[in-house]
BATOR-557726 format. One record per residue: residue number from 0; chain; x, y, z of N, C-alpha, C in turn. Coordinates in steps of 0.02 Angstrom, whole numbers, plus 32768, in hexadecimal, padded with zeros to 4 digits. Atoms other than C-alpha are relative to their C-alpha. Layout:
// residues N
  drengu  rolo  n_c1  n_c2  n_c3  ca_c1  ca_c2  ca_c3  c_c1  c_c2  c_c3
     NUM     A     X     Y     Z      X      Y      Z     X     Y     Z
...
// end
This chain:
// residues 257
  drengu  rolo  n_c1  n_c2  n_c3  ca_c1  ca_c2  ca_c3  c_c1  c_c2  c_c3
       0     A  7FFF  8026  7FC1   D0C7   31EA   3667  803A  8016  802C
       1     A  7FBA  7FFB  7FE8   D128   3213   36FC  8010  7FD1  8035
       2     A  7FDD  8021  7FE1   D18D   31B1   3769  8020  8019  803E
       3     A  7FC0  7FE2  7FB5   D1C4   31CB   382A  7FF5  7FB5  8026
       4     A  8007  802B  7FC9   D201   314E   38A1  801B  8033  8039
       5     A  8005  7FF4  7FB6   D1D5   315B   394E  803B  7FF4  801B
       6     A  7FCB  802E  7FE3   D273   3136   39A9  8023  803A  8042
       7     A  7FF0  7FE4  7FC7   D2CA   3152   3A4E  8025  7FCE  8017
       8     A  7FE0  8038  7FE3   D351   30E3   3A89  7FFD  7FEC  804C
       9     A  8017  7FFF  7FC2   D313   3105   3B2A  7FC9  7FD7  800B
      10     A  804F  8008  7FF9   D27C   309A   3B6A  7FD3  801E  801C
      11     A  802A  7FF7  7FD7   D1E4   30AE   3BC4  800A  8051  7FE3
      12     A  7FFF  7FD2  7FFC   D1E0   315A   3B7D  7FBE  802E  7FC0
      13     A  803D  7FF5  8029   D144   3162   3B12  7FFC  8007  7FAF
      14     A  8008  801C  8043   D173   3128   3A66  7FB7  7FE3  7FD2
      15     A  8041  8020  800E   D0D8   30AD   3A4C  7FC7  8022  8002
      16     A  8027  7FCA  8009   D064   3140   3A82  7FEE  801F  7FD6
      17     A  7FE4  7FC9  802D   D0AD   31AB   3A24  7FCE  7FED  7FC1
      18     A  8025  802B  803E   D08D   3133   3994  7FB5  7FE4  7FED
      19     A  8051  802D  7FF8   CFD9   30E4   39B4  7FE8  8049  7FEE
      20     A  8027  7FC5  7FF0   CF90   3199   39D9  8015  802E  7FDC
      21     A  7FFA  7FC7  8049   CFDD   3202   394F  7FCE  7FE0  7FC8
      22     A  800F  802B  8040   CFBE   3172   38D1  7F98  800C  8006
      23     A  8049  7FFB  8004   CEF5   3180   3918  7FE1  805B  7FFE
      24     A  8001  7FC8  8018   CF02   323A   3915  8014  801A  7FB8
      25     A  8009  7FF1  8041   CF35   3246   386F  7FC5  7FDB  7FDB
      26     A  8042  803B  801B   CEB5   31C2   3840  7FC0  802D  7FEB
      27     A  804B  7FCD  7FE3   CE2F   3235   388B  8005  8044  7FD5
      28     A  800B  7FC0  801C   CE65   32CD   3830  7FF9  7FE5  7FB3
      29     A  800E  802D  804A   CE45   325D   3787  8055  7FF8  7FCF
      30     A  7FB5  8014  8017   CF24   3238   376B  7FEA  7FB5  7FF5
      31     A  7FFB  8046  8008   CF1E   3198   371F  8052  7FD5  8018
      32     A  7FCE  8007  7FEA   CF94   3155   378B  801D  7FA8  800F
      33     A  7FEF  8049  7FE5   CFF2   30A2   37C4  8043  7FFA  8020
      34     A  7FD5  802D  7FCC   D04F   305E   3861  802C  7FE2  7FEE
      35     A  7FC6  8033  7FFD   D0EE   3007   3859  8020  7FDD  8043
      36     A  7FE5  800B  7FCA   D108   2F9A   38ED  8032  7FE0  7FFA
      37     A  7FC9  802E  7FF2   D1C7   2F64   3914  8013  7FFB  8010
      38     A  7FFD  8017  7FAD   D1BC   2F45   39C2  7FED  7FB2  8005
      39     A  801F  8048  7FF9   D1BD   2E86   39D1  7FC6  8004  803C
      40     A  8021  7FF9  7FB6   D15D   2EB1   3A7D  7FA5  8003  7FD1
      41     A  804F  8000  800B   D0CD   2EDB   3A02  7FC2  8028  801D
      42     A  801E  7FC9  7FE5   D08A   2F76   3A64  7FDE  8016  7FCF
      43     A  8056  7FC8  802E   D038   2FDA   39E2  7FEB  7FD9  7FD0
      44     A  8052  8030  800D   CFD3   2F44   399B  7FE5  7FFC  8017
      45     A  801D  8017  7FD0   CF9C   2F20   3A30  7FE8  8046  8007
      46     A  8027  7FCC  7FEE   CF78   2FCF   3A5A  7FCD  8026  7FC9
      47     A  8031  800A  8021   CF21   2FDF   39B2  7FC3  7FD8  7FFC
      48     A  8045  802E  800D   CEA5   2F6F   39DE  7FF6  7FAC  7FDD
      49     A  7FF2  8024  8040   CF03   2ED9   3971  801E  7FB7  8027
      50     A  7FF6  8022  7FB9   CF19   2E3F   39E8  8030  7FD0  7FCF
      51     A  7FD7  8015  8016   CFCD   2E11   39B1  8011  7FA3  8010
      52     A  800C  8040  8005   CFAF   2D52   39CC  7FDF  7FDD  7FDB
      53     A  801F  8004  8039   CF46   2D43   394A  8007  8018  7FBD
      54     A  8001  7FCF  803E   CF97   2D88   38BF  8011  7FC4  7FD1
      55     A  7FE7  802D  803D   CF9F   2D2E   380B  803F  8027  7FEE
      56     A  7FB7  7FF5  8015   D031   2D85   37E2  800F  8061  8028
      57     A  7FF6  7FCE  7FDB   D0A0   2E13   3830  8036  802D  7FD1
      58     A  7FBB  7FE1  8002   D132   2E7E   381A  8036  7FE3  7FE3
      59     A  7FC7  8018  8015   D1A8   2E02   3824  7FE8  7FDA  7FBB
      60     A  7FE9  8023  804E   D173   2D91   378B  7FFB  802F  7FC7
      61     A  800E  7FD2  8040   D157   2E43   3728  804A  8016  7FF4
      62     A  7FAD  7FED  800E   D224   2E6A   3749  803D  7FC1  7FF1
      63     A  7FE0  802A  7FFF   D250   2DB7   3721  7FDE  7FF0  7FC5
      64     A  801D  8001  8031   D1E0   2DB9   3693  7FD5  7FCD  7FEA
      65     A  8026  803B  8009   D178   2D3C   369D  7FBF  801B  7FED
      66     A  8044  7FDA  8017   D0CF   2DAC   368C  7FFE  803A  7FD6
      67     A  7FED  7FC3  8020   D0B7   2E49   363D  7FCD  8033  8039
      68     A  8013  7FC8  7FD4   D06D   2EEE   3690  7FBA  7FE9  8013
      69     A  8036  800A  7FFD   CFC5   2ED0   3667  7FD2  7FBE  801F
      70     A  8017  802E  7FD6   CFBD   2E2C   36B9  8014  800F  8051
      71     A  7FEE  7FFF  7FB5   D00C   2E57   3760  7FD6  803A  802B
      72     A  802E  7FBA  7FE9   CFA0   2F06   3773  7FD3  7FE2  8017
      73     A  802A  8007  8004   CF1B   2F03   37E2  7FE2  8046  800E
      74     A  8031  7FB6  7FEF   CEA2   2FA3   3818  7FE9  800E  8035
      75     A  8014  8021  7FBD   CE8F   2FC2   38CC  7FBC  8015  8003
      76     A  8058  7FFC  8005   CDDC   2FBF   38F0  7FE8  8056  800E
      77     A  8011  7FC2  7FCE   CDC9   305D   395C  8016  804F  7FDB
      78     A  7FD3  7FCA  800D   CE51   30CC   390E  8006  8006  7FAC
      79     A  800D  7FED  8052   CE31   30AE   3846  8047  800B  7FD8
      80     A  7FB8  7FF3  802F   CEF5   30B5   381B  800A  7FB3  7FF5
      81     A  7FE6  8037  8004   CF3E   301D   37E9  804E  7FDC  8026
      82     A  7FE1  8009  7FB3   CFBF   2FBD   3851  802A  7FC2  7FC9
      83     A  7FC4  8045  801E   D059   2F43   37FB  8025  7FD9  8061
      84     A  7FF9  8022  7FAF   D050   2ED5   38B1  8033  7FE9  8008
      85     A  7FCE  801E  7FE7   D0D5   2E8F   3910  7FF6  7FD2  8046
      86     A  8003  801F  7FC6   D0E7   2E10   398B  804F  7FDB  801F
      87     A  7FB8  8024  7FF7   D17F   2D9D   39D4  801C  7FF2  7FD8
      88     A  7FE2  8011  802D   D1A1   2D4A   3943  8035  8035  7FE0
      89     A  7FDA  7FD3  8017   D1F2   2DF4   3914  8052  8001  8020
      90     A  7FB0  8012  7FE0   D297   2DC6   398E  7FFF  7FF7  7FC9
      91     A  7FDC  8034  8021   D2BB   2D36   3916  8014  8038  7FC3
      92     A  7FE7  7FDB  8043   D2D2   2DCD   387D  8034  8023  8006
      93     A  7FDB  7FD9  7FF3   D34D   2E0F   38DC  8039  7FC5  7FCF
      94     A  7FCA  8046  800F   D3C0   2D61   38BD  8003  7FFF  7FAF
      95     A  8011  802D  8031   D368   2D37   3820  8021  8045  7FCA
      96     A  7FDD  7FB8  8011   D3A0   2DF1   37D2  8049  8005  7FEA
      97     A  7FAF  7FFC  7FF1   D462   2DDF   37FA  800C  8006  7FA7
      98     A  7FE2  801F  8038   D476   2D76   3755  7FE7  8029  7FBA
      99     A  8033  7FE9  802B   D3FC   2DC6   36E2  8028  8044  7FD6
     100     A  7FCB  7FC4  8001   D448   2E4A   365F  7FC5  802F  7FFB
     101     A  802B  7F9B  7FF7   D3F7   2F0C   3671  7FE1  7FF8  803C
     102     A  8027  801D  7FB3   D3C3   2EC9   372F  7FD9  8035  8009
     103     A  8016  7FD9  7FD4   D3AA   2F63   3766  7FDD  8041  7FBE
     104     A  8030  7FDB  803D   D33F   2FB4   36C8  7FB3  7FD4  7FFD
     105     A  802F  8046  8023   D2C4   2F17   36C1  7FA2  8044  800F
     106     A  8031  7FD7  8004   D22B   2F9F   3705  7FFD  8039  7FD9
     107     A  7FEF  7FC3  8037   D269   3042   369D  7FE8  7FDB  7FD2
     108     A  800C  8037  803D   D24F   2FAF   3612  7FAC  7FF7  7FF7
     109     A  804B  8023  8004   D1A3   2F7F   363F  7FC8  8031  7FFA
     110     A  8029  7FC9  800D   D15F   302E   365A  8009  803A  7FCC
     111     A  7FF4  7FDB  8049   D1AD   3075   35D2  7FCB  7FE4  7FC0
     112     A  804C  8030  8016   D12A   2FF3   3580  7FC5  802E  7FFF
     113     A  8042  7FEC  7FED   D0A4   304F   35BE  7FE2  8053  800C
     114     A  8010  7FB2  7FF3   D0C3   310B   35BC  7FD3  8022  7FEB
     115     A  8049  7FDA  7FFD   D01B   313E   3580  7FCB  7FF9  802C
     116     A  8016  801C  7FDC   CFD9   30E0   35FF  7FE6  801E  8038
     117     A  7FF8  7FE0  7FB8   CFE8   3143   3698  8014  804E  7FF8
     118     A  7FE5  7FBB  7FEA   CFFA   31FE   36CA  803D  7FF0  8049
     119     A  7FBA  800A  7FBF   D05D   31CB   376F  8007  7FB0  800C
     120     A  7FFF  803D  7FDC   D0C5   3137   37A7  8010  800A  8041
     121     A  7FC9  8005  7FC0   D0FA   3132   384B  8014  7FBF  8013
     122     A  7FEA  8033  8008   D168   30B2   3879  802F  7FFE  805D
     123     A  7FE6  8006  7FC0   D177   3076   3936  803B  7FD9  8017
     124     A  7FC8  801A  8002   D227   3056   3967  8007  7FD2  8038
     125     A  7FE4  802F  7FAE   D276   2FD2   39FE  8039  802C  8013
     126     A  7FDF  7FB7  7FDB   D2C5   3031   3A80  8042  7FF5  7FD6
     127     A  7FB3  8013  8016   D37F   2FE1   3A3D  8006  8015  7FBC
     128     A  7FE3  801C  803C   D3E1   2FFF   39B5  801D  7FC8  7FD6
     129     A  7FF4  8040  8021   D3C3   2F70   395A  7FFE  8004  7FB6
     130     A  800D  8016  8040   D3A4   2F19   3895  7FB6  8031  7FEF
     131     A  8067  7FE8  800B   D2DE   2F48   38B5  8003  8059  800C
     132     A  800D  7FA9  7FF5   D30E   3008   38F5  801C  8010  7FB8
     133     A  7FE6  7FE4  8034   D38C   300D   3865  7FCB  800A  7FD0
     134     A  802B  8004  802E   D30C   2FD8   37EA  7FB5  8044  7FF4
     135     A  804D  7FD4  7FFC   D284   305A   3824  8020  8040  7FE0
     136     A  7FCE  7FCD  8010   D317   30E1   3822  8013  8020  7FBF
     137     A  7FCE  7FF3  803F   D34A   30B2   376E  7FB7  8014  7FD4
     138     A  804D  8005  801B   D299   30C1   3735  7FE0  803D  7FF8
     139     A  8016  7FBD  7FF4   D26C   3165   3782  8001  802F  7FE9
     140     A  7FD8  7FD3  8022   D265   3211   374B  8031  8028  8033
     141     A  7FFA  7FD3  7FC0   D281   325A   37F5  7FFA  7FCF  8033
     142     A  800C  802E  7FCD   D287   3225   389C  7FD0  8035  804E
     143     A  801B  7FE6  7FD1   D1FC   3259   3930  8014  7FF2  8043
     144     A  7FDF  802F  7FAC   D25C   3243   39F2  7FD5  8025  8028
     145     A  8028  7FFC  7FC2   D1D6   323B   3A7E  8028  8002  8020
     146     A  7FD7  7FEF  7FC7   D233   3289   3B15  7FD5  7FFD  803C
     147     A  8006  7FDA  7FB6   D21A   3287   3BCB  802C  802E  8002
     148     A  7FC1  7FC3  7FE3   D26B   3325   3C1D  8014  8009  803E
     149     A  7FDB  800A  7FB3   D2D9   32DB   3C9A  8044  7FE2  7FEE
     150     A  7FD4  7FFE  8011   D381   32D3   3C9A  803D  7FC0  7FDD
     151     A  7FDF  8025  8028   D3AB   3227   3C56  7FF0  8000  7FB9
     152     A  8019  800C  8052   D34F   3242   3BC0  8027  8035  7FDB
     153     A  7FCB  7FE7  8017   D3CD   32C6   3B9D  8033  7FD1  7FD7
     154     A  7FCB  8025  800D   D460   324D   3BA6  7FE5  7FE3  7FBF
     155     A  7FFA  8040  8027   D400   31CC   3B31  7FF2  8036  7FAA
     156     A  8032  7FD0  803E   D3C2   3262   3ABB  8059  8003  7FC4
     157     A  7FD4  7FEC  8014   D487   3281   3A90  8004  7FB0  7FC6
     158     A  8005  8043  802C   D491   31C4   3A58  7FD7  7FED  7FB9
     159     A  8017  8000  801E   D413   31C5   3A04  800A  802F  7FAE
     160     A  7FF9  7FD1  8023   D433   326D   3994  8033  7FD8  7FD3
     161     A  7FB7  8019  8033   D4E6   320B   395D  7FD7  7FC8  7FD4
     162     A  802E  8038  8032   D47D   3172   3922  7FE3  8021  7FD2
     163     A  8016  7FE9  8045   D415   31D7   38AE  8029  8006  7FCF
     164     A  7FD2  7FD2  803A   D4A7   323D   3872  8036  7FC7  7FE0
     165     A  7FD4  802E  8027   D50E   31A6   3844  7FC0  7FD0  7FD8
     166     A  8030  801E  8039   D460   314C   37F7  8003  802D  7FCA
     167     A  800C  7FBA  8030   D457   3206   3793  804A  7FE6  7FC8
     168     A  7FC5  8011  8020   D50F   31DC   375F  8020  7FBE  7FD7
     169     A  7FE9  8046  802C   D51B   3137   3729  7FCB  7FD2  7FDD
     170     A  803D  803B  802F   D478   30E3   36F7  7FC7  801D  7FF1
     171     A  8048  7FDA  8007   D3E6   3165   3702  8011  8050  7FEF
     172     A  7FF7  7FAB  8004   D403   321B   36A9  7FC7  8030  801B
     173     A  803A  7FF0  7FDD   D361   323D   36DB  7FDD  8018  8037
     174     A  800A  8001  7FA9   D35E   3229   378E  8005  803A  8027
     175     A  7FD3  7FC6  7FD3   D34D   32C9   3804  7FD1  8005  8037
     176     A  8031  800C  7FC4   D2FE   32DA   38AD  7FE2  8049  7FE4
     177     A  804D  7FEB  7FFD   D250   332C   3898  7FF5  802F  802E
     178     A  8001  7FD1  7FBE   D24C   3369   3942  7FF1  7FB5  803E
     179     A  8017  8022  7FAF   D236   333D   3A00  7FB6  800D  8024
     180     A  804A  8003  7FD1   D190   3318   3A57  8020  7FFB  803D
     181     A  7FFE  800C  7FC4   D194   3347   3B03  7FC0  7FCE  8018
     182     A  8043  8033  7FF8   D11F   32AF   3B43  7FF8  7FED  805A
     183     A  801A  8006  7FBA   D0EE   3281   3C09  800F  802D  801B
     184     A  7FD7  7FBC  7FEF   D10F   3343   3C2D  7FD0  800B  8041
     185     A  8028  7FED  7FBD   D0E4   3370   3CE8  8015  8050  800C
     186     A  7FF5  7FC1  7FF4   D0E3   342F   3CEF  8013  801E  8045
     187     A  7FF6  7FFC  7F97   D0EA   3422   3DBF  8057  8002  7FFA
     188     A  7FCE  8026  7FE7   D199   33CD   3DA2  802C  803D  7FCD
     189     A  7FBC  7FE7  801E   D22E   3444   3D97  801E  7FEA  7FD4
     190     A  7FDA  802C  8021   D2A6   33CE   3D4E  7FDD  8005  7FC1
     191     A  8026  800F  805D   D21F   33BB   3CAD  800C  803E  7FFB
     192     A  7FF3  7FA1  8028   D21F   3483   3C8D  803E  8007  7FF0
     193     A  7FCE  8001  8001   D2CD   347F   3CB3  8025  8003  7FB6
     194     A  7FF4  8001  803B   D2E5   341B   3C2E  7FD9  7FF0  7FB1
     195     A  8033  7FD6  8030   D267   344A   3BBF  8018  8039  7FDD
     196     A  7FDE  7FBE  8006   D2B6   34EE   3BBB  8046  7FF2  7FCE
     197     A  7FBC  8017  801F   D365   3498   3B8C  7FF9  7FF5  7FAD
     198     A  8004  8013  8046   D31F   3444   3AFC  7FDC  8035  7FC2
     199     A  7FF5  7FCE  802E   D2D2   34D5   3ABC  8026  802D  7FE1
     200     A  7FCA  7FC3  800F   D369   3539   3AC2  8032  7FCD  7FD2
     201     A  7FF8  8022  804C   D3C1   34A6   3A6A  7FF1  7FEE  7FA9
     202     A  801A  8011  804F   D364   3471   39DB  7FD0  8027  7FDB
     203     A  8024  7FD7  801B   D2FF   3509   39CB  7FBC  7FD8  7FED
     204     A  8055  7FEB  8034   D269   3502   393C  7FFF  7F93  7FE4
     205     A  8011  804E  800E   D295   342F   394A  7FD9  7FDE  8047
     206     A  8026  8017  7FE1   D22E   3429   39D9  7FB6  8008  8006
     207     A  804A  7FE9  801A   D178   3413   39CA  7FD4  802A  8023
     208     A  8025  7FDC  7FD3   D0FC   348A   3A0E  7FE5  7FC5  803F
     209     A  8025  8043  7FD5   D08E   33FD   3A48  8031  7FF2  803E
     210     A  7FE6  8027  7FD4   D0B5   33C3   3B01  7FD5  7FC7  8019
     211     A  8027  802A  7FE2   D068   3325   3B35  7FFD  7FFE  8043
     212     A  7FF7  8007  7FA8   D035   3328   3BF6  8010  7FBC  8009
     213     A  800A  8033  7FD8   D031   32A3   3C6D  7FAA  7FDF  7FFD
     214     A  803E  8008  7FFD   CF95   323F   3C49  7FE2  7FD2  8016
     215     A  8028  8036  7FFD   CF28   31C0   3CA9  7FE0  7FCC  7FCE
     216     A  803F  8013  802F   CEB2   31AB   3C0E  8044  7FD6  7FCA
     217     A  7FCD  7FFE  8033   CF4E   3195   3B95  8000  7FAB  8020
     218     A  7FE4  804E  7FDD   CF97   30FA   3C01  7FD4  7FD2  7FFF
     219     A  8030  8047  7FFD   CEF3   30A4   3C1D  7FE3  7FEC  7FBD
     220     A  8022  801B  8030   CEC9   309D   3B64  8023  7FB2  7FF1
     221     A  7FEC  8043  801C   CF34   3018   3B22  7FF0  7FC4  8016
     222     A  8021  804E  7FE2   CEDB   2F8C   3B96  7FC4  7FF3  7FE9
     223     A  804A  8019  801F   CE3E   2FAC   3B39  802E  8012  7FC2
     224     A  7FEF  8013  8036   CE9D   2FA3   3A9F  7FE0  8041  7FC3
     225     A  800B  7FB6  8029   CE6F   3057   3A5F  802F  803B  8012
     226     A  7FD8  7FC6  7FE7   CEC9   30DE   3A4C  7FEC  8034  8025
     227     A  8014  7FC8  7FD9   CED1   316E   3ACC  7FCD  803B  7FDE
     228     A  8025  7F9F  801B   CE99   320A   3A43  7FA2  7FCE  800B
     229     A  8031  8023  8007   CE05   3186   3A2C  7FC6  7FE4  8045
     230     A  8019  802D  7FC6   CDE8   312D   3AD9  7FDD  8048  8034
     231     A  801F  7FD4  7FE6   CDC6   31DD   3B30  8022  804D  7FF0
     232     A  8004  7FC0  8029   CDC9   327F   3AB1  801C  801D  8037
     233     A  7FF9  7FC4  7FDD   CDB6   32F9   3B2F  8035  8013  802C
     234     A  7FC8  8004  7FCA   CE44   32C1   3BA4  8037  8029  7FE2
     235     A  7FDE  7FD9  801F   CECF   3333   3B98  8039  7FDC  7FDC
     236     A  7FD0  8017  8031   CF53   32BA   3B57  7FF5  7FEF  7FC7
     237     A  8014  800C  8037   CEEA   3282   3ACC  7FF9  8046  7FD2
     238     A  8004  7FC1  8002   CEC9   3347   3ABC  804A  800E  7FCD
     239     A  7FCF  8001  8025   CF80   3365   3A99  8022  7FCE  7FD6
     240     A  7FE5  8016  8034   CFA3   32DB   3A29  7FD3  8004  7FB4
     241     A  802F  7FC6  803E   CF0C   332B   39AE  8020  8039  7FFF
     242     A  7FCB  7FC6  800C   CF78   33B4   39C6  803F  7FF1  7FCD
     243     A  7FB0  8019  8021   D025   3356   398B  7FE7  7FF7  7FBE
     244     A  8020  8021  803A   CFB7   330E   38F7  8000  8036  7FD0
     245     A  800E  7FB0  8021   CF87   33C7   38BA  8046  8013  7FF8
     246     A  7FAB  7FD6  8008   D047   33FD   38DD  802C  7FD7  7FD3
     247     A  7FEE  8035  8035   D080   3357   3871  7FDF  8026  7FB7
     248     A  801E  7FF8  8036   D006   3384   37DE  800E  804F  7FE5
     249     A  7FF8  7FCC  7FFF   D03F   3447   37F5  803B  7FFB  7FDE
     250     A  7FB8  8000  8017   D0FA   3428   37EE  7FF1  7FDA  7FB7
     251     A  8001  8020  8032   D0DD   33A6   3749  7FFA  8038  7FBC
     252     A  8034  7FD7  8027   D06E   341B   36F9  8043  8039  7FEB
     253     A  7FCE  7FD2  800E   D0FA   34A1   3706  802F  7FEF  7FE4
     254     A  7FBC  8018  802A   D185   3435   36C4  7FF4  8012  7FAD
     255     A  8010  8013  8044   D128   341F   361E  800F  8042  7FD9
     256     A  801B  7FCA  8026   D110   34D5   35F7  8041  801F  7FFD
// end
């Protein structure tokens, strides 16, 4: 089983995407895969298809322990991966956490449970460094950062890098960034090549082939509650995240051997 959280301390920068539309692209290529939402906001349930007002149990009572995996899982209809939901109630785990001892292990714990279970987790982060990012962090094997390529996402990229490397150092040996998805990429727009270019010359062979464009089709899925690769194949953003899916299952594949 492997383990990446989504994360980006940055918002609005295509995390939840990221997450919904890999998780249904690996689905599709037959990865037995499952969602981790721990976004109180509850985006990629909702964009699974999973109408986070109705849930018998979520996230939060699976990191407070009140359920176990197998009760909080559900399956999103459309996309065939499975989905550990989240809704508001997930604030209150931030509080309820503080006191608790191994706070920030309580998911490493639960999916360590289950490692025959799954070929991929992915595990959708909240933009902040919080209890719920830590927890995804400490869990992980790796970490996947959806980028825009414009010049604040630079600044937040540096932030971010130290957070790993002190999770790597003190609570997760495990932990190493995966690579960078370039994601809402406008090829028109200087500034994106610009730094496009940058980050290749930085991080080299840690940036992924895959570029996600700019996509109409992408944005309007999550209001019908399907994912983009799903809601319209052919569109090119769904296009390249069947791409990312193949370049996920490529890189894995190569670790092993």
């Amino acid at each position: 089983m492997h383990i990446f959280a989504v994360a980006n301390q940055k918002g609005g920068v295509g995390k939840t995407t990221t997450t919904v539309n890999l998780a249904a692209a690996l689905a599709a290529k037959g990865q037995r895969t499952l969602l981790v939402d721990l976004d109180p906001q509850g985006n990629a349930t909702m964009g699974s298809g999973i109408d986070k007002r109705e849930l018998k149990a979520s996230v939060y009572e699976l990191l407070l322990q009140m359920v176990s995996l197998a009760q909080a899982r559900v399956t999103s209809p459309s996309g065939k991966f499975d989905v550990l939901p989240a809704n508001r109630e997930l604030a209150g785990a931030e509080v309820e956490l503080v006191d608790l001892a191994q706070r920030e292990m309580r998911l490493r714990q639960v999916l360590a449970a289950h490692k025959d279970d799954y070929d991929f987790v992915l595990i959708d982060c909240p933009p902040s460094l919080s209890m719920l990012t830590l927890n995804g962090l400490c869990a992980a094997h790796g970490v996947i950062i959806p980028m825009q390529c414009e010049y604040y996402a630079l600044e937040g990229l540096s932030d971010l890098v130290n957070t790993i490397k002190k999770v790597h150092a003190n609570l997760n040996k495990d932990l190493k960034i995966i690579g960078l998805l370039r994601v809402m990429f406008d090829p028109r727009n200087t500034l994106s090549n610009h730094v496009s270019a940058q980050l290749e010359q930085h991080f080299g062979e840690k940036v992924f082939k895959t570029i996600v464009p700019r996509n109409v089709r992408l944005a309007e899925a999550p209001s019908y509650g399907i994912p983009g690769v799903i809601f319209d194949k052919a569109a090119k953003g769904a296009q390249a995240y069947l791409a990312f899916a193949e370049e996920m299952i490529e890189r894995v594949n190569n670790w092993k051997e």
